[in-house]
C-alpha positions as CSV (number, residue, x, y, z in Angstrom):
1,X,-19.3,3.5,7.7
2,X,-21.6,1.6,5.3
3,X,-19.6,-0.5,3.0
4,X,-21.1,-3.3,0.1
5,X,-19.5,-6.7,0.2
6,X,-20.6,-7.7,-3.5
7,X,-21.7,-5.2,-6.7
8,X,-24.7,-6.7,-6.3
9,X,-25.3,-6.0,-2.9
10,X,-24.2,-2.2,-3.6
11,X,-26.8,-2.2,-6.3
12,X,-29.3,-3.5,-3.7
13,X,-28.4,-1.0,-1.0
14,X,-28.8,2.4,-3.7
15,X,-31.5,0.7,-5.8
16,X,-29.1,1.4,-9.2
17,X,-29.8,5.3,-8.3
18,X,-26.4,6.3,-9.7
19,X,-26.7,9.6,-7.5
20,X,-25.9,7.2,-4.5
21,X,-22.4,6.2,-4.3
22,X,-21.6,3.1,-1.9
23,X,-18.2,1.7,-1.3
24,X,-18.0,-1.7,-2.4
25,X,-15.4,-4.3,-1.1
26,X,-14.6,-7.3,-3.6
27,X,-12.7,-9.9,-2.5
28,X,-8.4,-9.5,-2.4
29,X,-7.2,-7.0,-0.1
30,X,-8.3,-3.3,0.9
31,X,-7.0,-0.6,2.8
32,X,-8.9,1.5,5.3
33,X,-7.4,4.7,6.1
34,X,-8.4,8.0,7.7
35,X,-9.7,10.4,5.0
36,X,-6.7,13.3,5.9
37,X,-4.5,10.5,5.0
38,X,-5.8,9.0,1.8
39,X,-4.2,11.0,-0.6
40,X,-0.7,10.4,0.8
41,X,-1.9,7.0,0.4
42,X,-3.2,6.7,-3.3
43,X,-0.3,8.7,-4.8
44,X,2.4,6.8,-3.4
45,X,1.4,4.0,-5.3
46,X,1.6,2.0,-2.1
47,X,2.0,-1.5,-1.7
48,X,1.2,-4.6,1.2
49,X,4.4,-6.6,2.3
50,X,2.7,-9.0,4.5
51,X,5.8,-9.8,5.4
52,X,6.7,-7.3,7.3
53,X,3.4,-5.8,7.7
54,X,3.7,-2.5,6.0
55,X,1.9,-0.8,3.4
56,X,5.1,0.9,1.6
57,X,5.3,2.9,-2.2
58,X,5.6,1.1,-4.9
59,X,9.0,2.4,-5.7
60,X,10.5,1.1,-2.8
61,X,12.6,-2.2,-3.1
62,X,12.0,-4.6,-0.1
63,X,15.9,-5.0,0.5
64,X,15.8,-1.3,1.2
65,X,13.6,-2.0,4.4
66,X,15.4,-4.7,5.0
67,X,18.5,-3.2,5.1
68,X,17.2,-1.1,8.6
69,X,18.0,3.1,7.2
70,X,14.8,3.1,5.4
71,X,12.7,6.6,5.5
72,X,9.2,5.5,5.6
73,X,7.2,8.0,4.3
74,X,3.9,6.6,5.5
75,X,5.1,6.6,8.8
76,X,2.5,9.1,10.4
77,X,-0.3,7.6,8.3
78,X,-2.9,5.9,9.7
79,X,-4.2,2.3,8.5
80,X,-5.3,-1.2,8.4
81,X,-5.5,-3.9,6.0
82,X,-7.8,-6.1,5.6
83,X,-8.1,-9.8,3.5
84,X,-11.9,-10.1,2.6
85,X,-13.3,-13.2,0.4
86,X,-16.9,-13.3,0.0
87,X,-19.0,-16.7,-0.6
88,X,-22.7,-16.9,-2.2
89,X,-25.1,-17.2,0.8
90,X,-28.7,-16.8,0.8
91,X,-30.1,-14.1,3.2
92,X,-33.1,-13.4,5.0
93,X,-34.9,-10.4,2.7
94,X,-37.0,-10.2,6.0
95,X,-33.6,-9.4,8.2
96,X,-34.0,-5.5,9.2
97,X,-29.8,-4.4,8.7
98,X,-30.8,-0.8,10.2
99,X,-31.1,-2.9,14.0
């Protein structure tokens, strides 16, 4: 999976050719998760609990989980978050990323 770490490193990659789409991580937290599994995902609204380290829906009210009967509906869904910061840096135009 080739992913950007800046918008302007996404505009490097596709040469602002708006018929190539490139994912771009900014910094603050992303979720990677299988693609069968993204939509269950994106419309529960789902949020991070460090916490507790769960990525539950929006509508559900921490003391719920706490309280040990909660029905996790994400339970079969497969992800990982991730905490990404990026930092100016200057790079190598020379460096060949294809290895």
């Amino acid at each position: 999976m080739r992913l950007a770490f800046s918008k302007r490193a996404r505009a490097d990659f596709t040469g602002g050719n708006p018929r190539v789409s490139m994912g771009c991580l900014n910094g603050g937290f992303c979720v990677f998760t299988r693609g069968r599994h993204f939509n269950a995902v994106a419309k529960s609204n789902a949020v991070f609990y460090p916490t507790i380290g769960k990525l539950v829906p929006a509508t559900v009210h921490p003391g719920d989980i706490a309280a040990g009967d909660y029905d996790d509906p994400l339970r079969d869904v497969t992800y990982a978050v991730f905490r990404v910061g990026t930092k100016a840096t200057k790079l190598d135009p020379t460096f060949n990323y294809g290895g």
